[in-house]
Every structure is written in structure tokens, then in C-alpha cells.
C-alpha positions, -999 to 999 in steps of 0.1 A, spaced: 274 321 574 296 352 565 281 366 533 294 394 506 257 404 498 216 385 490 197 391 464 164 384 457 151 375 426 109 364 422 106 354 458 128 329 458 168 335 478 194 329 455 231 332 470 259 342 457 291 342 483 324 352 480 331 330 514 311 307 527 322 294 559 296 272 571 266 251 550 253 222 561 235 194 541 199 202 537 207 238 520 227 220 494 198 197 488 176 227 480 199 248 461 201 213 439 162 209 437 156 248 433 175 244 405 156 216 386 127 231 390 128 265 384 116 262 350 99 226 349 59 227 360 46 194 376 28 175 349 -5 160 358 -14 140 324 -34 109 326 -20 81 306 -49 64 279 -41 30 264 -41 31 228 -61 -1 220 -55 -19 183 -85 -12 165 -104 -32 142 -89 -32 111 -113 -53 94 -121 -84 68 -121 -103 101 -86 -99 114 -78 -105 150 -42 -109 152 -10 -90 134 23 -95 137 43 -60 152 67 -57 120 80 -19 132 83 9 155 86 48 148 84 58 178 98 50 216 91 57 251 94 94 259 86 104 220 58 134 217 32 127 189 5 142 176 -29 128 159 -23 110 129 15 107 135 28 73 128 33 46 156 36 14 146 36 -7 112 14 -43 114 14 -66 88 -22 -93 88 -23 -123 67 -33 -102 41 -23 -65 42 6 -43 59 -9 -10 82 3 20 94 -9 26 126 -13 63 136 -19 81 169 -52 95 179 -41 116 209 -18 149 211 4 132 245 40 116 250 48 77 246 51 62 281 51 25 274 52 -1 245 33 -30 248 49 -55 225 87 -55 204 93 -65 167 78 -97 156 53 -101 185 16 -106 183 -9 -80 186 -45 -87 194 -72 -64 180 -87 -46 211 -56 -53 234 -33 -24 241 -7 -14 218 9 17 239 3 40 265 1 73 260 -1 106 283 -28 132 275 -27 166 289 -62 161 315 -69 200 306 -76 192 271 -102 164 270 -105 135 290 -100 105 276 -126 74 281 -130 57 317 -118 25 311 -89 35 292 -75 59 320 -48 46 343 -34 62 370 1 80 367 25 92 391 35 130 389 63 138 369 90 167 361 87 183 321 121 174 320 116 134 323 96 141 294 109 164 267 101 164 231 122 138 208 122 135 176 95 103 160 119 81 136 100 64 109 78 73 81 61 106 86 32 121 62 34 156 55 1 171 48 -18 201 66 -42 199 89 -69 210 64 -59 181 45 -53 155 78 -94 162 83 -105 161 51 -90 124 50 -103 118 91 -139 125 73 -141 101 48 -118 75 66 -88 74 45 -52 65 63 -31 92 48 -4 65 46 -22 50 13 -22 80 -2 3 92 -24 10 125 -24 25 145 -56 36 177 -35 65 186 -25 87 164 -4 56 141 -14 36 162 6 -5 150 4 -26 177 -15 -61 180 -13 -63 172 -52 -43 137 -37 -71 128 -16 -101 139 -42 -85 116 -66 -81 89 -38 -116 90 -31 -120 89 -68 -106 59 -73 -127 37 -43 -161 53 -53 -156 58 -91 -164 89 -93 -150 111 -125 -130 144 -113 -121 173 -136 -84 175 -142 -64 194 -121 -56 224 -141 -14 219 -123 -11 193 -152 -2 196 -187 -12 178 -215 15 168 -241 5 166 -275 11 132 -293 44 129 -313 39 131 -348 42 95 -369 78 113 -381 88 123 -352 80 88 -333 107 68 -310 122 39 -335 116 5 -324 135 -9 -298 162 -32 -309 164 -65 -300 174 -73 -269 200 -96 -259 188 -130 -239 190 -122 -206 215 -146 -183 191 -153 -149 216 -140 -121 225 -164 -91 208 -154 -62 227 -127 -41 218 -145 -4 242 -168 12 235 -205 12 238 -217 46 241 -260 52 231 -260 90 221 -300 90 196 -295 107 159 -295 98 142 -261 107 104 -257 116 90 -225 114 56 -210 118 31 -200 85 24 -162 88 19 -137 74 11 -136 35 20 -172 35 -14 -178 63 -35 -160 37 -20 -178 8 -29 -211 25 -61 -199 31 -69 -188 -1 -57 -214 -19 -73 -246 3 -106 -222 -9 -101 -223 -44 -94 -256 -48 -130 -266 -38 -137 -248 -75 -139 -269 -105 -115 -254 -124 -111 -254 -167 -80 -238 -187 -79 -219 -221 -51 -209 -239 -43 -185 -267 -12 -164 -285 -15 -129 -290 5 -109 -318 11 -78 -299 34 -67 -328 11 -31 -335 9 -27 -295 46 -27 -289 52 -1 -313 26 18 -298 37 14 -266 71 30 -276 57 59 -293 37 63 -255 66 58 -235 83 90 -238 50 112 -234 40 90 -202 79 98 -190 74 131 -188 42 130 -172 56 114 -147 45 79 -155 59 42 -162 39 33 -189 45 -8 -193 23 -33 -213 0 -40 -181 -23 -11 -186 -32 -22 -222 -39 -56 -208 -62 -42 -178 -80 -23 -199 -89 -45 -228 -98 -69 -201 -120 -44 -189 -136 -37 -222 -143 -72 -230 -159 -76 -195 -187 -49 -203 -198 -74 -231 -193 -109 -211 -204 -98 -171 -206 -133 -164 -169 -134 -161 -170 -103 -136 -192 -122 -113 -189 -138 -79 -217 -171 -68 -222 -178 -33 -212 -206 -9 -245 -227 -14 -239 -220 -55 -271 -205 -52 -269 -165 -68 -248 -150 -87 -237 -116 -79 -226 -94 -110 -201 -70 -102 -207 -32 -110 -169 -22 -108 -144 -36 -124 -114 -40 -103 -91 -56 -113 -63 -73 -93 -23 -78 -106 -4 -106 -90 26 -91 -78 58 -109 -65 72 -90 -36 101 -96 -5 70 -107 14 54 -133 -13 25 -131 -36 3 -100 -34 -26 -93 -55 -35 -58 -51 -61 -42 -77 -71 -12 -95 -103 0 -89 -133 8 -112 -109 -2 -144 -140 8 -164 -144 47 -159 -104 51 -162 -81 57 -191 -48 38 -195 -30 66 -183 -46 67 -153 -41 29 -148 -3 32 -154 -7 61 -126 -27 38 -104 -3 6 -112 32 26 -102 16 37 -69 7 -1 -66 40 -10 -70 57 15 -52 38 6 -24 42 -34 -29 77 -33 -34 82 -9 5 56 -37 21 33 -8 27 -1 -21 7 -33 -15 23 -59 -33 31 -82 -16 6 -60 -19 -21 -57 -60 -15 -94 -64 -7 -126 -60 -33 -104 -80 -66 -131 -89 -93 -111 -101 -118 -74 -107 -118 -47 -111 -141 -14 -121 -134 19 -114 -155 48 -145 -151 63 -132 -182 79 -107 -159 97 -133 -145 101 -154 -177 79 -181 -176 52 -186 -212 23 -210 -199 7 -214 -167 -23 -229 -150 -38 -197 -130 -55 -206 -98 -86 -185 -93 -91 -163 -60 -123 -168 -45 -149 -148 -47 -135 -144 -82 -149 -167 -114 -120 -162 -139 -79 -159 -139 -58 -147 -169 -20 -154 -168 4 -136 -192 33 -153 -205 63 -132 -219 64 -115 -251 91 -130 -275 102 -126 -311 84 -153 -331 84 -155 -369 48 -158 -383 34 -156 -419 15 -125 -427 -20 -121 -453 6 -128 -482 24 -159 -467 52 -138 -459 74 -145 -430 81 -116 -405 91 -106 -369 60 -109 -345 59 -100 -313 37 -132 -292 26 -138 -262 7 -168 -244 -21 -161 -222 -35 -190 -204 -72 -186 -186 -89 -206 -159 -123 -199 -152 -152 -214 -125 -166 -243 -148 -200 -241 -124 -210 -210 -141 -191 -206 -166 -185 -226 -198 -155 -235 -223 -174 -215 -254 -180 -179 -231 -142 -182 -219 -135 -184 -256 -154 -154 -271 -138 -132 -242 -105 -141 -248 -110 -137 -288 -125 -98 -276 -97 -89 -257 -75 -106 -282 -86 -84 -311 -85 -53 -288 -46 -61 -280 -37 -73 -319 -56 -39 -331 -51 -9 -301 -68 14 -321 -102 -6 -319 -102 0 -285 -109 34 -293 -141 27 -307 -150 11 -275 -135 38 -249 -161 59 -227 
């Protein structure tokens, strides 16, 4: 080989030729490799398999609904990796090793089993060695077959004081909602999180502001009346196949039919009563705009939870759960109470915890996070789980009576018809504009009878018909 002039550069030859008049195979071949790996270390990892964990209330099966990440994708602890929806909740599952994605175990709509794998994932050895039996060999591989990709999905921003503080007391950062920016968790996020499942009362955090009321002047006029709404045909496509189609119950339809073939074993009684919700309406408007700036949705619901609430502190009974042999009767301490909600997925009745040490702001708070969560698929299993009273709200949709089903281990059911614009005679025997609304109960006739039923609904009757009594009652 003629040659103009060698360098030498770190031990290793490189060559740089002006004429090259004979090479033969094998240095091309190095030259090649030489050049791969000149920067890219030999990686040693051992690859762990991520096992689905117990997720509790005596699941052992969820359906794979979504991916954010892929093989070859870098995560870290806590980062998102899958969602799995149960028959009765929809989880985020999150990484608990630093390491690189090397193999999926299922695709979208397959079955996962609790303690089978769900990926494999590569751990740097140096850092910690992961348990015996979930180390499998690996081949060595170049840094470059491997290099960091961005995750897809649903990421949580929080910092890593914050990503333990939640690791501690065993909160998935995924059911929290954080108020930061970009929605980034706070620490004040999780306090208040914790707040809500132990019932502890916080101090305010001195970021928020409180409005003063609007004067009686200066309130919001009454909303006019509003034109009858036209139900809209639905927006998806009709298709006539002629054939007959079988598919499989899952999901929040399994739990539905579980639930329900339970319930029925209850004997069941109804009660029915209007409210005049005329005084709470234009309270509710003279809210609205203080709530708005807070932040906050304010809608009838929180009324309705709380005077439910109140009137439970005087009848317990209805707060209650009895056992299979109808044998005790366990009196709940927290009031949670659940809100039948009608999602993309079906029925879902998550609740709001310990109704009794919270104010209806903090309800209406607690109700859009609820929502916002129900309506992305993205509920908990703690908020779906631990209902001791339940309430459900068809006037949403437009119905007026109903006959609730209760949800075992619950005693009692309330359903709210819509609010409509019903002439009424006042004290005089005048006619005027009221505001009514049906409510329909159905309560566990084992335990509870036709005159208790009565005297709660007549409490949280006169709490709704007079918000300002509630006042007297409020701790």
C-alpha cells in the first residue's frame, strides 16, 4: 500500500490516503467496525420482567386498553407504561426500574393476568440487581441498538421530591390532579389527596384567594328560561350487517352484571318526593360566578351531596352496610358518597370521600376532578371503591322518576329527576314559577323501614327548599 502519510490518534491507526493502490477485504471490515464503535461501550444490562402487580378488590385479569411506550423506549421509575382497564376501574401502570423497553408481552385488547409478565425491561447490573427469578439472560448489545426515544402517552410532571412523597404513602401520581403548571403535581396536590382518603382537615394553602360574596345588589339576575331542548340524533353510523353479532361482557359491563345479580337478592322499597328548589337556584347563580373564578364548576350536585350528608349525621342507619348472613350491621364513619356517572365506557359510580368534614366548595372541587377523570376513562380504583351512599342524577339526561337499584354493600339509593318550571301556589294561594324536582329513593327494606326513609328525605328536603338552614347545621 502506497501511502501520503499515518497518523495516530488514541492508539488506534486511522488512514487517510491520497492513493491507495491495494486493500483487501478484511481491512475494510475493520475500518467499518472501528467506526461503529468508537464511541458505543458494550452494554451488559440484565433484562427483569416487569410482573402486573396486584391491583386489588380481588382482580386477576385486565384488559391491555393502551401503550405509551414501545420496544427500545428509555423510562424511568414512575414513568407511564401501560393503561389497564378491570371490571371496575381503569389504571395507569408505571415503571419501577430506570432501564430500556426490550419486549411487550401482550397488544391492545389482550388479557393480562396479575403476576404474569407485562414487559421486559433492561437494568443497568451496576446499579442494583434486580430479583433472581425475574432476571433473564441477555445477549450483549451496542448503545446504539438502544438509544433514548421519546415515551408517547400521558406523562406526570412532578419532581422527584414530590414522586417520593407519593411512593410513601402509595398514591399513583396518575389520580392526582395537579394545579401547577402544565398541571404539574405540587406537594400541596398530594397533602390535599391524602386529605381527601383519610379525612384529615388541611390549612388552606395561603396560593389561594378568597373572593368576597357579591353583594344582594350586585348579584347575577336569574337565568332566563331556557328554551326546550330538541334531543340530537345520535352522531354514529347505523350499520344493517344482517347478521347477529355475539360479543363478550367485559369490562364495566362484567362489573355491572355482577353488581346488579347482587343487588337483586335485596328486598328493595321506593319513596318518592318533589322538591322546590326555587331559593337554591337563585343561590346557585349568585355562586356561580365566585366558584368561576376560583377555578370551579359549581352545579346543583354539591348541594345535593351535602344535604345528603347532613341528614345522614341524624339518620346513620341509612349510611350503613349488613353483612351476608344479615347478621351485623356496620355503621359507616365516612360519608362517601358515590355519583352515578354516564361515561363512553358505561355506568360508573365514583364517590367523594368523607362528604362530612368538606364544604360544598370543596365538593364541586372534588366532583370536576371526578368528572374530568370519568369522562378521559382514567378513574381509579380508589375513587370507584369504598361508596356509602350514592346518589344518582338522570335529570342530567332528562328523565323525572326512577326506580334506583342499590349497590351492595350500600342500604339506600337517591335518584334525581330534572329540575323544571312548575306553577305552585304559595302561603297566600298565589300561583308562581317554582323550580321542582322529583327524587325517588330505594332503600334495603331488611333494615330499614318506609317511616326512617321518610323523615330523611323530609331533612334533606327542608335543607334543599331553605339553603340557608344548612348553615346552622355546617361544622
Amino acid at each position: 500500500v502506497c501511502i501520503h502519510r499515518v497518523r495516530s490518534c488514541s492508539s488506534i491507526r486511522f488512514i487517510k490516503s491520497k492513493y491507495v493502490c491495494v486493500f483487501d477485504k478484511s481491512a475494510f471490515k475493520f475500518s467499518h467496525q472501528q467506526r461503529l464503535f468508537r464511541t458505543s461501550p458494550v452494554s451488559c444490562g440484565q433484562i427483569v420482567q416487569f410482573k402486573l402487580s396486584d391491583i386489588g378488590e380481588g382482580i386477576t385479569e385486565v384488559t391491555v386498553k393502551e401503550w405509551y411506550v414501545k420496544e427500545g423506549d428509555s423510562v424511568s421509575q414512575f414513568d407511564s407504561i401501560c393503561e389497564v382497564q378491570s371490571d371496575k376501574a381503569s389504571v395507569t401502570i408505571t415503571s419501577r426500574y430506570d432501564g430500556v423497553i426490550r419486549k411487550l408481552h401482550y397488544s391492545i385488547d389482550d388479557i393480562a393476568f396479575v403476576g404474569k409478565p407485562l414487559v421486559d425491561i433492561e437494568i443497568d447490573a451496576s446499579k442494583g440487581v434486580a430479583p433472581e427469578e425475574d432476571v433473564v439472560e441477555t445477549p450483549p448489545m451496542s448503545h446504539e441498538e438502544h438509544t433514548h426515544q421519546e415515551i408517547k402517552g400521558h406523562k406526570t410532571l412532578a419532581t422527584p421530591a414530590v414522586r417520593r412523597l407519593a411512593m410513601e404513602n402509595n398514591i399513583k401520581l396518575s389520580e392526582v390532579v395537579g394545579t401547577g403548571k402544565d398541571n404539574r403535581i405540587l406537594k400541596e396536590d398530594i397533602l390535599n389527596y391524602l386529605a381527601k382518603q383519610t379525612g384529615a382537615i388541611l390549612p388552606p394553602s395561603p396560593r389561594g384567594e378568597m373572593v368576597p360574596p357579591l353583594r344582594r345588589t350586585e348579584a347575577v339576575p336569574a337565568a332566563k328560561d331556557k328554551a326546550r331542548k330538541v334531543p340530537a340524533p345520535l352522531s354514529r353510523p347505523i350499520a344493517f350487517s344482517g347478521k347477529d353479532r355475539t360479543e363478550p361482557v367485559t369490562g364495566f359491563q362484567k362489573a355491572m352484571v355482577k353488581t346488579m345479580s347482587a343487588a337483586l337478592k335485596i328486598p328493595h322499597f321506593g319513596y318518592c318526593d318533589e322538591i322546590d328548589l326555587t331559593q337554591l337556584v337563585q343561590l346557585r347563580e349568585e355562586l356561580k360566578p365566585i366558584a368561576e373564578i376560583r377555578g370551579v364548576k359549581l352545579s346543583f350536585m354539591p348541594f345535593f351531596i351535602k344535604a345528603a350528608s347532613l341528614g345522614l349525621l341524624q339518620y346513620p342507619i341509612l349510611n350503613a352496610s349488613l353483612d351476608e348472613n344479615c347478621q351485623n350491621v356496620t355503621y359507616k364513619a365516612s360519608h362517601n358518597i358515590g355519583v352515578a356517572m354516564d361515561t363512553e365506557q358505561g355506568l360508573i359510580v365514583p364517590n367523594v370521600k368523607n362528604v362530612q368534614v368538606c364544604s360544598v366548595f370543596e365538593i364541586a372541587v372534588e366532583l370536576n376532578r371526578l368528572q374530568s377523570l370519568g369522562s378521559a376513562g382514567q378513574l381509579g380504583t380508589s375513587d370507584l371503591t369504598g361508596g356509602t351512599f350514592t346518589l344518582s342524577n338522570i335529570g342530567t339526561i332528562g328523565g323525572t322518576y326512577a326506580k334506583p337499584v342499590i349497590l351492595p354493600p350500600e342500604v339506600a339509593i337517591g335518584a334525581l329527576g330534572k329540575i323544571q318550571v312548575l306553577p305552585r301556589f304559595n302561603g297566600r294561594g298565589e300561583v308562581f314559577k317554582a323550580q321542582i324536582m322529583n327524587v325517588s329513593w330505594s332503600a334495603d327494606h331488611r333494615i330499614i323501614d318506609g317511616a326512617t326513609m321518610a323523615r330523611f328525605s323530609n331533612l334533606w328536603k327542608s335543607y334543599l327548599e331553605n339553603p340557608a338552614s344548612m348553615l346552622l347545621d355546617l361544622k
